[in-house]
C-alpha positions as CSV (number, residue, x, y, z in Angstrom):
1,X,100.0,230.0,-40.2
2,X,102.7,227.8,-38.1
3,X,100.5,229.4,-35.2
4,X,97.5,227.3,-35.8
5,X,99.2,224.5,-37.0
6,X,101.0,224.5,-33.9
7,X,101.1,221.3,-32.3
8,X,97.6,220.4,-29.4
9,X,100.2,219.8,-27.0
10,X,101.6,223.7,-27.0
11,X,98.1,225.1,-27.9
12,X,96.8,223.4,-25.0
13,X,99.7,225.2,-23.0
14,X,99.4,228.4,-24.3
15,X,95.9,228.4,-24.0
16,X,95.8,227.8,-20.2
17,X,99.0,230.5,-19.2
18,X,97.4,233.3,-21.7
19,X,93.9,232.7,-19.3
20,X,95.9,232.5,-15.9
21,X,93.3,233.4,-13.1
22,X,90.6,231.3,-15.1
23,X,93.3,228.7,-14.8
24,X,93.9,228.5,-11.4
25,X,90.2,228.9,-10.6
26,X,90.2,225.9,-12.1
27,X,92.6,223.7,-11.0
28,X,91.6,224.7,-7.2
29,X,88.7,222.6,-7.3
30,X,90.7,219.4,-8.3
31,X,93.3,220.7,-6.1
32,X,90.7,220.5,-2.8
33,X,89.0,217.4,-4.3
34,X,92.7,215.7,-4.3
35,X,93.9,217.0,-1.1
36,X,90.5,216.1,0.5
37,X,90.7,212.4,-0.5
38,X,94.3,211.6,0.3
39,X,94.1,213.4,3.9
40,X,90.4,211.8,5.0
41,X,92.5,208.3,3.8
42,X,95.3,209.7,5.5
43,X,93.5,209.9,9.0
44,X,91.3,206.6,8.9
45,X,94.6,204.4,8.0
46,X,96.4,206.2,10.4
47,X,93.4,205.4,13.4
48,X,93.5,201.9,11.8
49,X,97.3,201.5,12.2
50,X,97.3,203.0,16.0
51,X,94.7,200.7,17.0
52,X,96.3,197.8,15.3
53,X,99.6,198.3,16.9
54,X,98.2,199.2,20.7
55,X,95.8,195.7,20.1
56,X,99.2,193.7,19.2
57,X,101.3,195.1,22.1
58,X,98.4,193.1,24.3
59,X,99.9,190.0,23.3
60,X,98.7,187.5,21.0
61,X,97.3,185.1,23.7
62,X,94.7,187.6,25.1
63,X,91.2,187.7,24.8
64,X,88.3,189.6,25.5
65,X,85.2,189.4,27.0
66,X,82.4,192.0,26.5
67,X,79.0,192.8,26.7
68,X,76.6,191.8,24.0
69,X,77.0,190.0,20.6
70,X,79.5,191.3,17.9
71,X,79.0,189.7,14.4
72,X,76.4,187.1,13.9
73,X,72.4,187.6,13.9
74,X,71.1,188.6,17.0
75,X,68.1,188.0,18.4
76,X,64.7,189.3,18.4
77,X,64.9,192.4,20.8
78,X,67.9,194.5,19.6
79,X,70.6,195.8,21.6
80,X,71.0,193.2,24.9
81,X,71.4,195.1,28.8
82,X,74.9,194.4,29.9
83,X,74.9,191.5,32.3
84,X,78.3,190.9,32.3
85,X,78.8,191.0,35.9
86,X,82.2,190.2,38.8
87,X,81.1,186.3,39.2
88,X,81.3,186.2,35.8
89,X,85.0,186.8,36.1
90,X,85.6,184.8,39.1
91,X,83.7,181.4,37.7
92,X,86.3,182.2,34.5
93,X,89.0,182.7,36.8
94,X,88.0,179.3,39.0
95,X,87.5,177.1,36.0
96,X,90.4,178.2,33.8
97,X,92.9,178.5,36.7
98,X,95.7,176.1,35.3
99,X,95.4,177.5,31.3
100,X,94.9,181.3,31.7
101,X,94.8,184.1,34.2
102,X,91.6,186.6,34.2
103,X,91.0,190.0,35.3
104,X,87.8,192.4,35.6
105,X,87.7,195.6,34.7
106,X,85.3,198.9,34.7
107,X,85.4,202.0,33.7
108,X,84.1,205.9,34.1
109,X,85.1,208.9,33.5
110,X,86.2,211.2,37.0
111,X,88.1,215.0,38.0
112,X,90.8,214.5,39.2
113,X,92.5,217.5,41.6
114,X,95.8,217.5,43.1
115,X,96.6,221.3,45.0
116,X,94.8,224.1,42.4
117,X,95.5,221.7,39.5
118,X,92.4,219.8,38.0
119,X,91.7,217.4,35.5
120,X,88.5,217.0,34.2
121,X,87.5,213.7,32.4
122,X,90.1,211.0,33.1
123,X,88.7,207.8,32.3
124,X,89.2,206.0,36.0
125,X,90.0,202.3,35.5
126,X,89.2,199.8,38.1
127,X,91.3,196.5,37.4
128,X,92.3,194.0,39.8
129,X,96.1,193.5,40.5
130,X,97.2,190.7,38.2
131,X,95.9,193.4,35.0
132,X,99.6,194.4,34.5
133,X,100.9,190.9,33.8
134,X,97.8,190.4,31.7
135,X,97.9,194.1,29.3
136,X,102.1,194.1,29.7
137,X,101.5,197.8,31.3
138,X,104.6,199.8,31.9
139,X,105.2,201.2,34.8
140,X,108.2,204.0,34.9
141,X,108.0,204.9,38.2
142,X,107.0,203.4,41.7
143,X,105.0,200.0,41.4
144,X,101.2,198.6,40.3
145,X,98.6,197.9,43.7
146,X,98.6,194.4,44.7
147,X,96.5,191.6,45.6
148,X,96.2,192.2,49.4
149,X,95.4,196.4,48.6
150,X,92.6,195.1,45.6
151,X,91.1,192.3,47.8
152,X,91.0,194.8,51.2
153,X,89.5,198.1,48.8
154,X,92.2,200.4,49.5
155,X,92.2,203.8,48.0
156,X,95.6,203.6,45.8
157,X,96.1,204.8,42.5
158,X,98.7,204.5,39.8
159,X,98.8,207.2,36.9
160,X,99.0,207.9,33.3
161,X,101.6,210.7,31.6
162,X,98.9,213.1,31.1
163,X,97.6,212.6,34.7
164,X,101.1,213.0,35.9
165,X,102.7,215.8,33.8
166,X,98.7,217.9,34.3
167,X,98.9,217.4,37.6
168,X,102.1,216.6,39.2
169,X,104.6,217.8,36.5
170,X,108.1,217.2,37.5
171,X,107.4,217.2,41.0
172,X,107.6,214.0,43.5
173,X,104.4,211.5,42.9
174,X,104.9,208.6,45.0
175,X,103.1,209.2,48.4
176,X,100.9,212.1,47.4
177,X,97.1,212.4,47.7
178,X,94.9,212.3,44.8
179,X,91.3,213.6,44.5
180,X,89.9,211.3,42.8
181,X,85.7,212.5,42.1
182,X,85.8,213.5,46.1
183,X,87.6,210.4,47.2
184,X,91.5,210.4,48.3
185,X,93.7,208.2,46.9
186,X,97.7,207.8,47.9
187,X,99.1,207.6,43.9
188,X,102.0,204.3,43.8
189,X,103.3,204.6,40.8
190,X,103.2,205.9,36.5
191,X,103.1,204.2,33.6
192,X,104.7,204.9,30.9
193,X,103.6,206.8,27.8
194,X,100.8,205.1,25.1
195,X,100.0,208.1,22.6
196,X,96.5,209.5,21.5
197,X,94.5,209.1,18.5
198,X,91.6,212.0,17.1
199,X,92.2,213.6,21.0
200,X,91.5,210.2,22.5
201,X,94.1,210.5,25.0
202,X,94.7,207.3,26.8
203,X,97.3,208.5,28.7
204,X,94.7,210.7,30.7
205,X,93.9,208.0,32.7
206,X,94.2,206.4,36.3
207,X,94.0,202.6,37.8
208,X,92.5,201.9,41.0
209,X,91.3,198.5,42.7
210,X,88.5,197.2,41.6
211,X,86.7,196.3,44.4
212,X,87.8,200.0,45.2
213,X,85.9,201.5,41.9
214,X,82.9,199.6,42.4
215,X,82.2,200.9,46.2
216,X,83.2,204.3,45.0
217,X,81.2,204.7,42.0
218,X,78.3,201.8,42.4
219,X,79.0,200.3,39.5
220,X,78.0,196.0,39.1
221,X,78.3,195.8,35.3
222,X,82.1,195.0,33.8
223,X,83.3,196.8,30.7
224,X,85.3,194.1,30.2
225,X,86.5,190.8,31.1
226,X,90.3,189.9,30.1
227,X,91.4,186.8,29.8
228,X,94.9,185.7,28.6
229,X,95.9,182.3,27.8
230,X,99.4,181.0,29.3
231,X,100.6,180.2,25.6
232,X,99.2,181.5,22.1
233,X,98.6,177.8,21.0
234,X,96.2,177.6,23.9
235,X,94.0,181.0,22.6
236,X,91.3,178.7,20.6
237,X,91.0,175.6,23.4
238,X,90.8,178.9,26.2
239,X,88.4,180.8,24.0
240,X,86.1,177.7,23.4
241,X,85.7,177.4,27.0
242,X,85.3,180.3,28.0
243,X,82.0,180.6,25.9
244,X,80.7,177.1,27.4
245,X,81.2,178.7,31.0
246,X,79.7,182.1,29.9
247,X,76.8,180.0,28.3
248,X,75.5,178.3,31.4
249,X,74.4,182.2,32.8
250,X,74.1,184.2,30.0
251,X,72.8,183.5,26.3
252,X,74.9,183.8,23.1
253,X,73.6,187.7,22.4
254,X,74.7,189.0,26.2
255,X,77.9,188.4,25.4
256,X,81.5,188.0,23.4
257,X,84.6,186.5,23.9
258,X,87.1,188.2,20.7
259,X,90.6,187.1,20.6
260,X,93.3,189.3,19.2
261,X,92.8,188.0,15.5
262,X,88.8,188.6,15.4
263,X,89.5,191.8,16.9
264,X,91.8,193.0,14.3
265,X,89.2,191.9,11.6
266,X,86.7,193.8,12.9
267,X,88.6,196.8,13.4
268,X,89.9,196.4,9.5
269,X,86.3,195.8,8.8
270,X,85.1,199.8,10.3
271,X,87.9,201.5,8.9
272,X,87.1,199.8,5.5
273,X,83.4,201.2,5.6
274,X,85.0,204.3,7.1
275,X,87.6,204.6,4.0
276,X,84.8,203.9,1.5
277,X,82.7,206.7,3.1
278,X,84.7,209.4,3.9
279,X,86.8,208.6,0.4
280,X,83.3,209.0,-1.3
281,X,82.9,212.3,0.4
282,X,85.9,213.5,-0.6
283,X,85.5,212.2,-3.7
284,X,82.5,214.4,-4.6
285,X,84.4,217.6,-4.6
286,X,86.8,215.9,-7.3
287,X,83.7,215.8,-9.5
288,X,82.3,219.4,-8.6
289,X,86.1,220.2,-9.6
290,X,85.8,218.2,-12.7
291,X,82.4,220.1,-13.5
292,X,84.6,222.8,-13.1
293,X,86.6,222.2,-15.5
294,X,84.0,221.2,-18.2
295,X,82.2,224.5,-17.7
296,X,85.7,226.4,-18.0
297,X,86.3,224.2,-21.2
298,X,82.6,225.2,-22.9
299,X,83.7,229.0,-21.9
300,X,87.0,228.6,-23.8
301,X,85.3,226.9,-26.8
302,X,82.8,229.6,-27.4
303,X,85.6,232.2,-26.6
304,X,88.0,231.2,-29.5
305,X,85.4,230.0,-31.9
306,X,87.1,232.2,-34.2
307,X,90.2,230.7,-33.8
308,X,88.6,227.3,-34.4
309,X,87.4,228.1,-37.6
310,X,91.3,229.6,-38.7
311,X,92.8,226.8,-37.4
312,X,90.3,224.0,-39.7
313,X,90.9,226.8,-42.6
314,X,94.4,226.2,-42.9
315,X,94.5,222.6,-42.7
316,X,94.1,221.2,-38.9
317,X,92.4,218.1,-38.7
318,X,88.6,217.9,-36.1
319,X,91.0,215.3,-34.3
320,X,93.9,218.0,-34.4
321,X,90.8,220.5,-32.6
322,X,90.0,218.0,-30.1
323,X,93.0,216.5,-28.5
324,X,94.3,220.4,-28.3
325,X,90.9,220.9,-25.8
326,X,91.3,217.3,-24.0
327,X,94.9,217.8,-23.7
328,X,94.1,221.6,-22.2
329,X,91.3,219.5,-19.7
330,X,93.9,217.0,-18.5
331,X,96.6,219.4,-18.0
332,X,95.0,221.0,-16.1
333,X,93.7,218.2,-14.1
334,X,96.4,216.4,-14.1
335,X,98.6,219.9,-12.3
336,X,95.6,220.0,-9.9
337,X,96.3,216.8,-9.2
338,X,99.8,217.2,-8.5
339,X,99.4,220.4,-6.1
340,X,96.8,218.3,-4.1
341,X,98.8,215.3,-3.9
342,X,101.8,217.5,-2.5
343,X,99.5,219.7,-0.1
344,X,97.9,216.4,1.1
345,X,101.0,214.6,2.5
346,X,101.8,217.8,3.7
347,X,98.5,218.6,5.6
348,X,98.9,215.0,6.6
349,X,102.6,215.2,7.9
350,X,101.7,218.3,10.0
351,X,98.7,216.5,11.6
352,X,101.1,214.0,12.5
353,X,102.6,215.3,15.1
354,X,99.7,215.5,16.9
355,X,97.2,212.4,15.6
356,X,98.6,209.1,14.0
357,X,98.4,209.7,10.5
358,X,99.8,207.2,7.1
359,X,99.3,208.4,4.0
360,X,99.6,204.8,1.6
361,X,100.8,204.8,-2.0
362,X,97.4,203.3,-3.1
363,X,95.5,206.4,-2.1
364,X,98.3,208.8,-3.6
365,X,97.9,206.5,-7.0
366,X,93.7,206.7,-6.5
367,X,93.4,210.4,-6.1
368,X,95.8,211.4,-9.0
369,X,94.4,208.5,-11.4
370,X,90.8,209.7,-10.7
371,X,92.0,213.4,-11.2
372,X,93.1,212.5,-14.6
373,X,90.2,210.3,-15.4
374,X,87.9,213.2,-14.0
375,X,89.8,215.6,-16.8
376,X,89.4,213.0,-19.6
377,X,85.9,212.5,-18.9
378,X,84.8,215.9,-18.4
379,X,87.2,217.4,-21.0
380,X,85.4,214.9,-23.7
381,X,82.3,216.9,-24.3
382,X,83.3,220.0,-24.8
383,X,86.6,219.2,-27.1
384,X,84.1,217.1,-29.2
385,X,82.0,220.4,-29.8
386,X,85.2,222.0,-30.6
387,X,85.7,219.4,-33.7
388,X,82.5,219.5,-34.9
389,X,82.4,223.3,-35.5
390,X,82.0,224.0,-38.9
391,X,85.0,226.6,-40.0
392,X,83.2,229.1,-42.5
393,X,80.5,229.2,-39.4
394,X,83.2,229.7,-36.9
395,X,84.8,232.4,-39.0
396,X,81.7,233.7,-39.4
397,X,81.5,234.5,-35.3
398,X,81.7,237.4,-33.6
């Protein structure tokens, strides 16, 4: 008799060990479901903190101008043609000479080939020789082109890690000859390392003069125009001009000029929408998990119908019958939960080392409060049926 007036707590417990491959059928789908959420949260806060941190080291006086309108309605039409073009830059340069300096810059994508070695798909830079001062690059070795080499289109070249350690290894650099899409280039200097994010490496790249890149490659549109103001109190008076000057060529949907701080909101901006989708993705296979579980619970119910109607025979109470089969659906969500929560910072920790990953206490709390809340509402229906069985008809059941 003590048997079935055993406390739900222990029923619940010796229910789920005496059905142990049912059990961990179970639990496996919360486990995924959990795991899923916290890496997927994992990998966009990680992107979001990367790109955060490389915007930040650009100084807080810089600003950027691009093609087309970000935020804001745009026009009838759609997406605008790029029209940013090089006098762009140089009237910005001209008219903002004593508050900021300004530098073009394009890009593409090349092969590079030094000797048998190749690298295909560097992103080729062409900057002008102030960019340095304005991005705070670091060079590690040899020195950045300057102003005569830009102006005069010489074919010089200073290199990223990847480019370096692909190509050159530990060998000399300074001096040698770079194939550069066809084109020779005499390599001045490295910079110094700035990571990769998803397999974006942006240390597989090179720099070359500007007026160098546009004669090689035929290119008269800028990616960008960067502008940095001589002082961060100056950003907002800089920025404001810089749109009047913009404004007497181009109209208000062919182009943007995004400080640091607007930049930042619109990158927390994607990676929100990004968290909320691939969150709500992940989030689905907690529910198929918690289905899971329901269907498991039903089984159980029907399975030990008899011992239902024993356990109401001697004296337990329909809420004594219920919390024993909600208690059994949260423990077992709640240990799901648990697993996934350990597998997930570990999945996370081990991508890592090769992406920019952050796993935040908020998404830890989410996926093992949802777990739980995914065990008490699916566990509900079928520890109600358990309560309502009537015990001379439960005895009664074969």
């Amino acid at each position: 008799m003590n048997k079935f007036l055993a406390s739900p707590v222990n029923t619940a417990l010796t229910a789920i060990f005496a059905n142990r491959m049912r059990s961990f059928l179970t639990v496996l789908g919360i486990v995924i479901g959990v795991t899923s959420v916290i890496l997927l949260i994992s990998l966009v806060t990680g992107l979001k903190t990367y790109i955060t941190s490389q915007i930040e080291g650009l100084g807080s006086n810089l600003l950027f101008v691009i093609p087309g309108r970000i935020g804001g309605a745009r026009s009838p039409g759609g997406v605008q043609a790029n029209r940013l073009v090089y006098p762009d830059a140089v009237n910005l340069r001209t008219k903002l000479t004593d508050q900021a300096q300004v530098s073009a810059a394009i890009q593409r994508n090349a092969t590079l080939k030094y000797g048998n070695k190749k690298d295909e798909g560097a992103a080729v830079f062409g900057v002008e020789a102030n960019y340095p001062d304005i991005i705070s690059l670091k060079i590690t070795d040899g020195r950045f082109f300057r102003e005569s080499e830009s102006r005069s289109a010489r074919k010089v070249a200073v290199v990223g890690t990847t480019v370096r350690d692909s190509l050159f290894g530990q060998g000399r650099i300074i001096g040698e000859q770079l194939d550069v899409a066809g084109s020779r280039y005499t390599v001045l200097g490295a910079l110094g390392p700035r990571g990769s994010v998803f397999g974006i490496d942006f240390d597989n790249s090179i720099y070359i003069p500007f007026s160098t890149a546009q004669k090689q490659f035929g290119i008269d549109r800028l990616n960008t125009i960067y502008v940095s103001a001589n002082s961060p109190e100056n950003v907002k008076e800089v920025q404001t001009k810089a749109i009047n000057i913009l404004k007497k060529r181009l109209s208000e949907d062919e182009f943007t000029v995004q400080s640091q701080e607007q930049a930042l909101s619109t990158i927390s901006q994607i990676t929100g929408v990004l968290t909320a989708a691939l969150g709500g993705i992940a989030t689905i296979s907690l529910i198929v998990g918690g289905i899971g579980v329901m269907n498991i619970m039903l089984v159980s119910v029907t399975e030990r119908t008899r011992e239902i109607g024993l356990r109401k025979a001697v004296g337990a109470k329909p809420s004594d019958i219920r919390n024993q089969f909600l208690i059994e659906a949260m423990t077992l969500s709640g240990i799901g939960g648990i697993i996934g929560i350990i597998l997930g910072i570990l999945i996370s920790f081990i991508i890592g080392r090769f992406f920019t990953t952050t796993v935040p206490i908020w998404s830890v709390a989410l996926a093992f409060g949802f777990s739980m809340l995914v065990g008490v509402i699916f566990g509900v229906a079928p520890a109600i049926r358990a309560s309502r069985l009537n015990p001379i008809q439960a005895l009664r059941y074969e």
